[in-house]
C-alpha positions as CSV (number, residue, x, y, z in Angstrom):
1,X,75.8,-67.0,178.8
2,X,78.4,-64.3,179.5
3,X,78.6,-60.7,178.2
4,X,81.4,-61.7,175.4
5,X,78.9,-64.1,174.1
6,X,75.7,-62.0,173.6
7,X,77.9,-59.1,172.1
8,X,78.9,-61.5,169.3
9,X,77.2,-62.7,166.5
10,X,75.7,-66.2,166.1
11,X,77.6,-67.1,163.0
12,X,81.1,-66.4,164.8
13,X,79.9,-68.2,168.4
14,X,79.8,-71.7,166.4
15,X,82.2,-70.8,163.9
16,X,84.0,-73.9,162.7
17,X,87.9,-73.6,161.6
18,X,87.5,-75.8,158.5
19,X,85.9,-72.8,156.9
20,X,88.6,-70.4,157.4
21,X,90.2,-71.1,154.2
22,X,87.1,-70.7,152.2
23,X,86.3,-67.4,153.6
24,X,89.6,-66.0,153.2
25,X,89.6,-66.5,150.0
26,X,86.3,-65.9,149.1
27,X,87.1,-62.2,151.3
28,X,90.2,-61.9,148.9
29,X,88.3,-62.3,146.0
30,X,85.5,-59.9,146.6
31,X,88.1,-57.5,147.6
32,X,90.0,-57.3,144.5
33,X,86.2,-57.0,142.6
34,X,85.1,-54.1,144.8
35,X,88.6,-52.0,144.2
36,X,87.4,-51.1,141.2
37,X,83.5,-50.9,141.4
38,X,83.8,-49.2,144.5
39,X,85.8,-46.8,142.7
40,X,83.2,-46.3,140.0
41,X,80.4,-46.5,141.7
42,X,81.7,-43.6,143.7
43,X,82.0,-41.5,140.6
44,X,78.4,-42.7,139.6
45,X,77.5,-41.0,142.8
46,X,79.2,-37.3,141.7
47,X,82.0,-38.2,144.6
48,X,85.8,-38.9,144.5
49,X,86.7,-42.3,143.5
50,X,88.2,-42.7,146.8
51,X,84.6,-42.6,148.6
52,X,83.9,-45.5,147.4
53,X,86.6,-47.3,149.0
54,X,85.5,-45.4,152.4
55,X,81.8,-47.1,151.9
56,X,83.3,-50.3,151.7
57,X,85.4,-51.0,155.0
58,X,83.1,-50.1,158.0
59,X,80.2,-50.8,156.5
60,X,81.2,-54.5,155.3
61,X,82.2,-55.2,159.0
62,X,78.6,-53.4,160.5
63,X,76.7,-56.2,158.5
64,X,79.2,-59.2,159.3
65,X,78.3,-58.2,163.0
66,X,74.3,-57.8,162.6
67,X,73.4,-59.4,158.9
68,X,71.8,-62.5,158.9
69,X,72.4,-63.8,155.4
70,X,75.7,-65.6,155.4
71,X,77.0,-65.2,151.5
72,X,75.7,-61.6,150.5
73,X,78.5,-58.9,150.0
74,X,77.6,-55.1,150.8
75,X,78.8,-52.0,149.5
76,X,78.3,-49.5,147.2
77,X,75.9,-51.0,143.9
78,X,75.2,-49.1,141.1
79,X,71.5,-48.1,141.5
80,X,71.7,-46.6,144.9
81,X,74.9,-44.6,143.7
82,X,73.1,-43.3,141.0
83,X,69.9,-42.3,143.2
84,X,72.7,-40.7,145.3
85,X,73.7,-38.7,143.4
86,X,70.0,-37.7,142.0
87,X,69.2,-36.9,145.7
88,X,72.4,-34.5,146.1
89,X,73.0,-32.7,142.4
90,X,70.1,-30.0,143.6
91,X,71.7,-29.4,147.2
92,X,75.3,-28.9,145.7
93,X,77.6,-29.3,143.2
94,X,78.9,-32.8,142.7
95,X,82.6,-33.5,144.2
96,X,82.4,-30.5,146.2
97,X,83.2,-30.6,150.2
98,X,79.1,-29.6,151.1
99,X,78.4,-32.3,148.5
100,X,80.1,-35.3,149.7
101,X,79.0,-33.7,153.6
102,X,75.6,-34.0,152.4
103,X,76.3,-38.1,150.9
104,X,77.3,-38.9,154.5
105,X,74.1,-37.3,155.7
106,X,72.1,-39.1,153.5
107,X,73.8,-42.6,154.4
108,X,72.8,-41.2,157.9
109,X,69.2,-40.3,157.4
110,X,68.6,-43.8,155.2
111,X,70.2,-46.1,157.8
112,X,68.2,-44.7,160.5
113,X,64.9,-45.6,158.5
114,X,66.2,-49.0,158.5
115,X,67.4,-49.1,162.0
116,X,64.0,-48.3,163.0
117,X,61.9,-50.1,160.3
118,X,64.0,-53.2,162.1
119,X,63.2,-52.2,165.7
120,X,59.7,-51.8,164.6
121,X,59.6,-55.4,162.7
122,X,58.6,-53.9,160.0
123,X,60.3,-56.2,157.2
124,X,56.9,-56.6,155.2
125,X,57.7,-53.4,153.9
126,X,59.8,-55.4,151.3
127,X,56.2,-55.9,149.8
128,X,55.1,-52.9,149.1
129,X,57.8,-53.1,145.7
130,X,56.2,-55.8,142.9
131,X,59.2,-57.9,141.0
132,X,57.9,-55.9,138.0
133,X,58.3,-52.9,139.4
134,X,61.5,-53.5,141.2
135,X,62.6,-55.1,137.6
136,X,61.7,-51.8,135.7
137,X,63.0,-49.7,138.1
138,X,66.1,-51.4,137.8
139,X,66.5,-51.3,134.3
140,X,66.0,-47.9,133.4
141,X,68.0,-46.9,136.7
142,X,71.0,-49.3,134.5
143,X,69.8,-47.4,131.4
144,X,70.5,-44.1,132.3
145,X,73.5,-45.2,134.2
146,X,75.0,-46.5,131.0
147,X,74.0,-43.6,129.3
148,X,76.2,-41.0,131.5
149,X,79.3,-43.1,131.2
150,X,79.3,-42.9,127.3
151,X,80.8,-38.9,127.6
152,X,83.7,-40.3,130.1
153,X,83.9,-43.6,128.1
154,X,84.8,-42.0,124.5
155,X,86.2,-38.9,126.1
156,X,83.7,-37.2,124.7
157,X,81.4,-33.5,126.1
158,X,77.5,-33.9,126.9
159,X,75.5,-31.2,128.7
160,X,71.7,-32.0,129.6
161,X,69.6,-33.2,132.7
162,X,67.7,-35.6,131.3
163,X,68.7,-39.4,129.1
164,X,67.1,-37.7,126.1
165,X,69.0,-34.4,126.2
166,X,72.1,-36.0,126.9
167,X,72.1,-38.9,124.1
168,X,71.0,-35.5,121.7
169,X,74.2,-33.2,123.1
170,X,76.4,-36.4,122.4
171,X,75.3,-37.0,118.9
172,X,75.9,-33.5,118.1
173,X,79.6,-33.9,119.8
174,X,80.1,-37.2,117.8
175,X,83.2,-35.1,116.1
176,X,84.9,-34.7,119.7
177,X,85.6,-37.9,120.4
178,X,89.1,-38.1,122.4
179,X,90.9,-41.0,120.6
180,X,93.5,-41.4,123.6
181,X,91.2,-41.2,125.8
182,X,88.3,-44.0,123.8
183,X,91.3,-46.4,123.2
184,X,91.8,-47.6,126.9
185,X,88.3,-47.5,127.6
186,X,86.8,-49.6,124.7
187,X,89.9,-51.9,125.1
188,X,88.9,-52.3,128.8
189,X,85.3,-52.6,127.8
190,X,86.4,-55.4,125.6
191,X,88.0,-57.5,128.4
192,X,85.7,-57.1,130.6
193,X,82.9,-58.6,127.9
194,X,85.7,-61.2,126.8
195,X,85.1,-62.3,130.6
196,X,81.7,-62.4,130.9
197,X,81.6,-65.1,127.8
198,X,80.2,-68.7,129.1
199,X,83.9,-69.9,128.6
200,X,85.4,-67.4,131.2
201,X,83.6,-68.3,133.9
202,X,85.7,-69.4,136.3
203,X,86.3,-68.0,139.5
204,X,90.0,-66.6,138.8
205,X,88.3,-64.4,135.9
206,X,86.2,-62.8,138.3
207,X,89.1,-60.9,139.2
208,X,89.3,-59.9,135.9
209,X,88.3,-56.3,136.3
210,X,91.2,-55.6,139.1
211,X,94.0,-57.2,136.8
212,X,92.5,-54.9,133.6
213,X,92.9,-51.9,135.8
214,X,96.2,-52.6,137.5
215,X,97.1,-53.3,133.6
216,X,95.6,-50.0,132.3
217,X,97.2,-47.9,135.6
218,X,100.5,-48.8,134.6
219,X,100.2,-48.2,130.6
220,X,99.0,-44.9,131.7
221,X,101.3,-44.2,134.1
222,X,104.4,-45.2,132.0
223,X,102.9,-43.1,128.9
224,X,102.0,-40.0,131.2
225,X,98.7,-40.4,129.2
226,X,97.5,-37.7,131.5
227,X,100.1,-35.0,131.0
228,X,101.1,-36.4,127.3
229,X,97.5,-37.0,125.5
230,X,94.6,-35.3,128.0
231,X,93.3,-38.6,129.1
232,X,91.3,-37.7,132.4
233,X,92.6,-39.9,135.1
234,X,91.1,-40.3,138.4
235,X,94.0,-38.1,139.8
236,X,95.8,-37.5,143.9
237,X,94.0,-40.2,146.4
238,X,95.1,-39.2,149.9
239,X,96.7,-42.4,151.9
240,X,95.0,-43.5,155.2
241,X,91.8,-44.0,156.5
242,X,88.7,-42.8,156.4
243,X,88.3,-39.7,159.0
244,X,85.3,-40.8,161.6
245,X,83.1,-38.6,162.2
246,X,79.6,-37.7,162.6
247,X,78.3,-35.7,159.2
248,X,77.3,-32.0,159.8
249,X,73.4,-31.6,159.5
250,X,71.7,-28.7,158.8
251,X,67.9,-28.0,158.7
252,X,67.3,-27.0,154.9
253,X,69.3,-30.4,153.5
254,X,67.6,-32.8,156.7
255,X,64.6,-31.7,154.8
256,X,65.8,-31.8,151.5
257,X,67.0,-35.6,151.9
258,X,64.2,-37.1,154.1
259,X,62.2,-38.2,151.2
260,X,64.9,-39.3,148.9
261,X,66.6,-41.3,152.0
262,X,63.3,-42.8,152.5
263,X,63.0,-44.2,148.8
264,X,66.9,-45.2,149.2
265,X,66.3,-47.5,152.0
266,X,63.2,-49.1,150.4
267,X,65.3,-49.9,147.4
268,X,68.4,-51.3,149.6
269,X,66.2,-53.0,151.5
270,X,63.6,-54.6,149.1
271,X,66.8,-55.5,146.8
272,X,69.5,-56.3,149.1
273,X,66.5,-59.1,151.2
274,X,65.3,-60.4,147.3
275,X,69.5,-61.2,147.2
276,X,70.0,-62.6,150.5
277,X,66.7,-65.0,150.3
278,X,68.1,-66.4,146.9
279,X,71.4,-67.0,148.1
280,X,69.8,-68.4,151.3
281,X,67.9,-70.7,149.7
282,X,70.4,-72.1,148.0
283,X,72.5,-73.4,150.5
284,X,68.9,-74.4,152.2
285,X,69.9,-71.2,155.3
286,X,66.8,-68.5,156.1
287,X,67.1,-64.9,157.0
288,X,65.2,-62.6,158.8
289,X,63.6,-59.9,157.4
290,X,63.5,-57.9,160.5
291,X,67.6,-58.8,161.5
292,X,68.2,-57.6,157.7
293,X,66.8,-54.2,158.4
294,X,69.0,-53.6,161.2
295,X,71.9,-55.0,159.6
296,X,71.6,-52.6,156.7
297,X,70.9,-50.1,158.6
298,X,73.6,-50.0,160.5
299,X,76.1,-50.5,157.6
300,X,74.8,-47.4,156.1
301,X,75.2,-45.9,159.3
302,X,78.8,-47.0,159.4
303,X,79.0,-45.3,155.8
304,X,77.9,-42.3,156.8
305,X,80.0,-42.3,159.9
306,X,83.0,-42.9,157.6
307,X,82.3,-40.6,154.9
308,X,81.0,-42.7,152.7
309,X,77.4,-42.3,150.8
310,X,74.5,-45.2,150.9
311,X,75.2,-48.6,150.2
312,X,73.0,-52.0,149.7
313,X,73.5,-55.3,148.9
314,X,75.5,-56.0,145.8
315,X,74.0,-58.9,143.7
316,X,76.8,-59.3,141.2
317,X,79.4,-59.4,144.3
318,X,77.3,-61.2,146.5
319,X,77.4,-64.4,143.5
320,X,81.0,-64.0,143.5
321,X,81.2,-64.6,147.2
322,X,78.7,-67.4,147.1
323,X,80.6,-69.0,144.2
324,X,84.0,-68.6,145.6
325,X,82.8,-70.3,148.5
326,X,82.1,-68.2,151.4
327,X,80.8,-70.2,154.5
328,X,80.0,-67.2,157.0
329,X,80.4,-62.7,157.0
330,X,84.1,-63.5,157.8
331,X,84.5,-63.3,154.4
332,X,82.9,-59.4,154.5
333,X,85.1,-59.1,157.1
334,X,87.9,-60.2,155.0
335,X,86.7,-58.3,152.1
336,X,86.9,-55.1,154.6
337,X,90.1,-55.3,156.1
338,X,91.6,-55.7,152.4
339,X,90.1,-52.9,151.2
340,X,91.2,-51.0,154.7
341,X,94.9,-52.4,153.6
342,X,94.5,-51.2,149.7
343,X,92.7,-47.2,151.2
344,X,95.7,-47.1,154.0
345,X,98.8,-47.8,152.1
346,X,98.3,-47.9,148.0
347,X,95.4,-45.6,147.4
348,X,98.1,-43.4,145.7
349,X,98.8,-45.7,143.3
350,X,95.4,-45.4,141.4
351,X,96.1,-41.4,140.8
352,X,96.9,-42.5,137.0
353,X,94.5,-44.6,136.6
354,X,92.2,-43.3,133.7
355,X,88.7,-42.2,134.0
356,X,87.6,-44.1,130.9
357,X,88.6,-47.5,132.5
358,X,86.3,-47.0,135.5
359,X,83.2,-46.0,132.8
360,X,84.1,-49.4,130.6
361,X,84.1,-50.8,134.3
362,X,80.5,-49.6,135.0
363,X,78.8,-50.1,131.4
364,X,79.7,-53.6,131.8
365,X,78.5,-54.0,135.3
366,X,75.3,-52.7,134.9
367,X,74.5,-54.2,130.8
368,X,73.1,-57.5,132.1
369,X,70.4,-55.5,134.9
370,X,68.9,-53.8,131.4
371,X,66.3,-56.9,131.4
372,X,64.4,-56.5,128.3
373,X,63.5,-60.1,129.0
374,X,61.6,-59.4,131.8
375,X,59.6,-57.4,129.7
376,X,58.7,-60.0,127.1
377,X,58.3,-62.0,130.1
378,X,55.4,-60.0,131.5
379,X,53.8,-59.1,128.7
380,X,53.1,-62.4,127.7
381,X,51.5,-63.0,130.9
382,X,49.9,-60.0,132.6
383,X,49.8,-56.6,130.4
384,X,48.8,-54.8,133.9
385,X,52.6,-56.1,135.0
386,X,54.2,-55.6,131.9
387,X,52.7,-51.8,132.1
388,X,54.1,-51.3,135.6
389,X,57.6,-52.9,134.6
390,X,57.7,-49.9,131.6
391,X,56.0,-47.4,133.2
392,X,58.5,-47.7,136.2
393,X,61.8,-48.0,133.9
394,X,60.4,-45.1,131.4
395,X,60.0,-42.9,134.2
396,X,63.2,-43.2,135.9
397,X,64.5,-42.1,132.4
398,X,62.6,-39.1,131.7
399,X,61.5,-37.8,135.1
400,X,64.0,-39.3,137.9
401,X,64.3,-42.3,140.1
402,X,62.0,-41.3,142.8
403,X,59.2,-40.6,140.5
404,X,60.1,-43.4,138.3
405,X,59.2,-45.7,141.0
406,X,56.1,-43.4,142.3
407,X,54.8,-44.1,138.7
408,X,55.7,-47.9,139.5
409,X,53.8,-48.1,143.1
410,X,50.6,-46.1,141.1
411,X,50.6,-48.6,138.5
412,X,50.6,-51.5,140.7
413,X,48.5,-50.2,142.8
414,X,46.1,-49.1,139.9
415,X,46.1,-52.7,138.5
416,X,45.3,-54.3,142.0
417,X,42.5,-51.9,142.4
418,X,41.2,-52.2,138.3
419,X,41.2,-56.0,139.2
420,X,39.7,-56.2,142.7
421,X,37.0,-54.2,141.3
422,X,36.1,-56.7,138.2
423,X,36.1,-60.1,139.4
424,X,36.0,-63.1,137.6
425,X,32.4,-64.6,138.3
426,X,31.8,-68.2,136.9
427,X,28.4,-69.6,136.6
428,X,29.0,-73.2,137.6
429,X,27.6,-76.9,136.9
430,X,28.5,-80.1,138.5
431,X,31.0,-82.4,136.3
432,X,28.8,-85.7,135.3
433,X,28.8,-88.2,137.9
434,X,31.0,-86.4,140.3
435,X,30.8,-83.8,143.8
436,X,33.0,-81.3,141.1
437,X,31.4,-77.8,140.2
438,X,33.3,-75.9,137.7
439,X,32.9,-72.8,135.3
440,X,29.9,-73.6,132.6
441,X,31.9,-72.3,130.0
442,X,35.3,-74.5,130.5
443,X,33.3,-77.9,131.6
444,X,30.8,-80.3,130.0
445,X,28.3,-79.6,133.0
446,X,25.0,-80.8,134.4
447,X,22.6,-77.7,135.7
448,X,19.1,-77.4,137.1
449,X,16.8,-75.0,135.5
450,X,15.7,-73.7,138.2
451,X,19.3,-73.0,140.2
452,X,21.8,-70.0,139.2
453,X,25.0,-71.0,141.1
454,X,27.6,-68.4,140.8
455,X,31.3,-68.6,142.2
456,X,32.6,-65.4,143.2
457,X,36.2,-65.3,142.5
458,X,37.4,-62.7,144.5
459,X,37.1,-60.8,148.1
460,X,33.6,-58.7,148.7
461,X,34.9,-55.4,149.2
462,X,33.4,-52.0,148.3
463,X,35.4,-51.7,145.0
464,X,33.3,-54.4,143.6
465,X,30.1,-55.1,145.6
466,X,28.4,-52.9,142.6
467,X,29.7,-55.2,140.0
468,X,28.9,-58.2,142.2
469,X,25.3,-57.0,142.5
470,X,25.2,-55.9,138.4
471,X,26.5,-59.5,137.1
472,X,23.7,-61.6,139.6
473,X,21.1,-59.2,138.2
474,X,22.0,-60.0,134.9
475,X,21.9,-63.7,135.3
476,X,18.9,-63.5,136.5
477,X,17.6,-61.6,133.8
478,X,18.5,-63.9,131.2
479,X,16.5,-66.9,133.2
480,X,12.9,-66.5,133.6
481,X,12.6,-69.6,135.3
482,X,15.2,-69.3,138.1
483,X,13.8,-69.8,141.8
484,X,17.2,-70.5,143.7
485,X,20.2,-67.8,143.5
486,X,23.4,-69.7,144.9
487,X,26.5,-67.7,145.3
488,X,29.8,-69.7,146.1
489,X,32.2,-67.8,148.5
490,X,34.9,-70.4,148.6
491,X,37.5,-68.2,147.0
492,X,36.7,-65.1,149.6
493,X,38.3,-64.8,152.6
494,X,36.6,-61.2,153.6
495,X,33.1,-58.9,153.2
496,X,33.5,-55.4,154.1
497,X,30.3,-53.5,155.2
498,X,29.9,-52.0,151.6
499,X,29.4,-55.5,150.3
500,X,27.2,-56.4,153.0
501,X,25.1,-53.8,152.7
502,X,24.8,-54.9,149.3
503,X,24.0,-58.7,149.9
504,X,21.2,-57.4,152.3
505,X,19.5,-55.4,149.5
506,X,20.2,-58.0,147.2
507,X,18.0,-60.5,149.4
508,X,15.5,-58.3,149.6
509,X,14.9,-57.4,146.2
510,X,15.3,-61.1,145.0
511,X,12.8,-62.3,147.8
512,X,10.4,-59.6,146.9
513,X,10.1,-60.9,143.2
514,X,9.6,-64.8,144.2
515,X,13.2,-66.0,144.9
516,X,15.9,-67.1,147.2
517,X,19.4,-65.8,148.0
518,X,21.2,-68.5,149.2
519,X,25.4,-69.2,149.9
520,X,27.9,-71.7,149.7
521,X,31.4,-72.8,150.7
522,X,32.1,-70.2,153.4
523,X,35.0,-69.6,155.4
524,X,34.9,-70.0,159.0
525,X,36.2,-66.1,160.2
526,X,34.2,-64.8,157.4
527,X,31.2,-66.7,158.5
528,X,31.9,-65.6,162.1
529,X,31.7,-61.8,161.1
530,X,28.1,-62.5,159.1
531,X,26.6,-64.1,162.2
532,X,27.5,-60.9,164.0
533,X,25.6,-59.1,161.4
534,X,21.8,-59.0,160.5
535,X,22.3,-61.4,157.4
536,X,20.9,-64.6,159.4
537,X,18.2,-63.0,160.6
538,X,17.1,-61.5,157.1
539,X,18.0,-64.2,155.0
540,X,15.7,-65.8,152.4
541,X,17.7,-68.4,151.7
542,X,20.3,-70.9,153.9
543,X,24.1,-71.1,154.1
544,X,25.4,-74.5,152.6
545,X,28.2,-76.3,154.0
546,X,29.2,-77.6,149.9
547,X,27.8,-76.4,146.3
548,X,27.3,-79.9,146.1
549,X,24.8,-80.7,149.2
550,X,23.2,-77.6,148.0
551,X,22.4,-78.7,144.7
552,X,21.1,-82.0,146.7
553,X,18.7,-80.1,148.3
554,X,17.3,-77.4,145.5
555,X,17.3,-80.7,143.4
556,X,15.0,-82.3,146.0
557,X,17.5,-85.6,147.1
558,X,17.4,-84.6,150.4
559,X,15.9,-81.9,153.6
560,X,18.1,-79.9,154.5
561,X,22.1,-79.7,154.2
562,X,22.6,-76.4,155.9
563,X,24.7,-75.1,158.4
């Protein structure tokens, strides 16, 4: 294999010519979708509209040449804009030159993480986010999104740090609403929803956004809306390029954005992989976890390196690309050299395009991630989830995205813990006329009145060997007649010391008053860690290879059916 070969990608080395149509089009597509999101996500992040044109060339081609998924579309998204600009709004003020320094640095200082996360294998991080939490997080990240875009939207003023305070300052400004500058925005708002509609679903329509701003630029350009009526436009884009260059770093904002890069890149990461697995599967492809870290961490380094701010993997762009029918990252690459065509030579043209459109863009974009479903979802089936899926979305509304998703992690991490330490313990009886033990209380069940079998339905760790030892003590409490204690392990796969420690005193006490600890149904590395112990050497009663041999025996069929 020569040189050329290892420097390029997989995908491109057995790229096949028959899918240069489809990518070109699919590249086209995504292009003329991420004009104006780009645009408004940028403004999301407190940055020029401009930015977010700048975060979508290099970066696009960085993942084409180390991403392994072969439909998802990168760029700036909505959440990570808006947990840009939460990061930055405390270091300085938004749109300002040490502000949009500081977004490069923290596109820097996240795509590092990832770089290393990837070098490290560490791609099981994408675990340590539950679907509820990711979901709520999401939500309430779209929530308070769509609740700053309602000032630009209507033209209205709102003051306040918080969802609350804001919603309050614009209900008092109610009166200030800026006809000229509402009318384009609800009329593109309208569009855009028109487009959504089951009937506009086509693939042409998903250009929609692009055509409704060309449309607005030039009815605001023609009126002079700007100069004639107030309507804020997004005003002078310089032409050309991106400058490269590596951000300026200094000590006090390396500090100030370690934390908030750290949450950035879990977010892009846990999102962007849930996106390129779904995709994946659908067209029957896998990607690595590992490969996915690199890729996006060196598109965020590419970001930073060409002023842009963070970026992840866009969902809503990356279906768009999937349905247009991208075969391979040429499209990205496509996408990218568009959007390096549109930034080089027509970036002036969008100086009159107004404000209001991009917010109508935005409202609609991130409306279908408020998942109320989800919700409803969870609550019908696991409260603890349904808590962490609120918890997370509330507080991302009233205290921040970082801590909304610290409240998140502590919820799920509470539950696992609340639930780990309560286990579900069935006293069991064998079905009539079969090998089959199940749960007393769900079964029509044969017993013996001398035998408590109990199934323990859940690991023996410390946060529940009290509980363990509370409900056999209790069983046995309630039977005066028991002899034989059987405890069915089939569902645990580990015993830490602290549970040990507890079956040992548990044997002793119950072979000190007559009777006979025995268990069942044990897994072969957990029963290699109990012979290294002093359990077989202490134990009153015998290891069983089945409940059902063990019944055999304490029912006197036959000698011995231990192992």
């Amino acid at each position: 294999m020569t040189w050329l070969e290892l420097a390029l990608p997989a995908w491109l080395l057995r790229y096949r010519k028959e899918n240069f149509f489809q990518d070109l089009l699919a590249g086209v597509v995504v292009a003329m979708m991420l004009v104006p999101q780009s645009m408004a996500y940028a403004i999301v992040a407190g940055l020029p509209a401009q930015y977010g044109m700048y975060a979508s060339i290099l970066p696009l081609l960085a993942y084409a040449a180390f991403g392994t998924s072969m439909t998802m579309a990168v760029g700036p998204v909505a959440v990570t804009s808006l947990m840009t600009a939460s990061a930055l709004t405390p270091l300085a003020p938004p749109g300002s030159a040490s502000y949009i320094v500081a977004a490069s640095l923290l596109a820097l200082i996240s795509g590092g993480m990832l770089l290393a996360c990837g070098v490290l294998r560490l791609g099981f991080v994408a675990k340590l986010l539950s679907n509820p939490v990711i979901s709520g997080f999401t939500s309430g990240s779209s929530l308070l999104i769509l609740i700053g875009q309602i000032a630009p939207l209507l033209g209205m003023s709102a003051s306040g740090g918080s969802a609350a305070s804001t919603l309050v300052s614009l209900l008092e400004n109610g009166s200030t609403l800026h006809g000229p500058t509402a009318l384009p925005g609800l009329g593109t708002l309208v569009l855009l929803l028109l487009a959504r509609l089951p009937s506009g679903a086509g693939l042409l329509l998903k250009i929609v956004p692009m055509l409704v701003m060309l449309g607005a630029l030039v009815v605001s350009a023609v009126l002079h809306l700007h100069e004639s009526s107030g309507v804020a436009v997004v005003g002078a884009i310089s032409a050309g390029l991106p400058p490269l260059q590596w951000p300026s770093m200094s000590d006090g904002h390396f500090r100030a954005l370690l934390f908030p890069a750290g949450t950035i890149a879990l977010v892009n990461f846990v999102s962007s992989i849930s996106v390129a697995q779904s995709l994946a599967l659908a067209r029957k492809e896998k990607v690595n976890a590992d490969a996915e870290l690199r890729a996006l961490g060196a598109a965020n380094v590419a970001s930073a390196l060409s002023a842009g701010f963070p970026i992840s993997g866009g969902f809503a762009r990356s279906l768009v690309n999937f349905a247009a029918g991208a075969k391979t990252p040429l499209a990205g690459v496509i996408s990218a050299l568009t959007m390096a065509l549109v930034v080089g030579f027509a970036a002036g043209i969008f100086r009159d395009l107004p404000v209001a459109v991009l917010a109508a863009t935005i409202v609609v974009a991130v409306t279908p991630a408020i998942d109320v479903r989800a919700f409803m979802r969870a609550w019908r089936y696991d409260r603890a989830d349904a808590s962490a899926l609120a918890g997370t979305a509330l507080g991302v509304i009233a205290l921040g995205v970082e801590a909304g998703i610290a409240i998140g992690v502590a919820l799920s991490l509470a539950s696992l813990v609340w639930r780990s330490s309560h286990p579900h313990i069935a006293v069991l009886g064998r079905v009539p006329f079969t090998e089959h033990f199940r749960n007393v209380l769900r079964y029509k069940t044969e017993t013996l009145p001398h035998v408590l079998a109990l199934r323990i339905d859940e690991n023996l760790v410390f946060a529940n060997a009290q509980a363990v030892d509370e409900r056999v003590r209790e069983e046995v409490a309630q039977r005066a007649d028991i002899r034989e204690i059987l405890l069915v392990l089939s569902s645990v796969s580990q015993i830490d010391a602290t549970a040990l420690d507890m079956l040992l005193e548990l044997n002793r006490d119950l072979s000190g008053r007559g009777m006979r600890l025995h268990l069942a149904e044990i897994k072969g590395p957990v029963l290699d860690r109990l012979h290294q112990s002093a359990l077989p050497q202490e134990f009153s009663g015998k290891i069983f290879l089945s409940t059902h041999q063990a019944f055999l025996e304490f029912a006197g069929s036959v000698e011995d059916y231990s192992i």
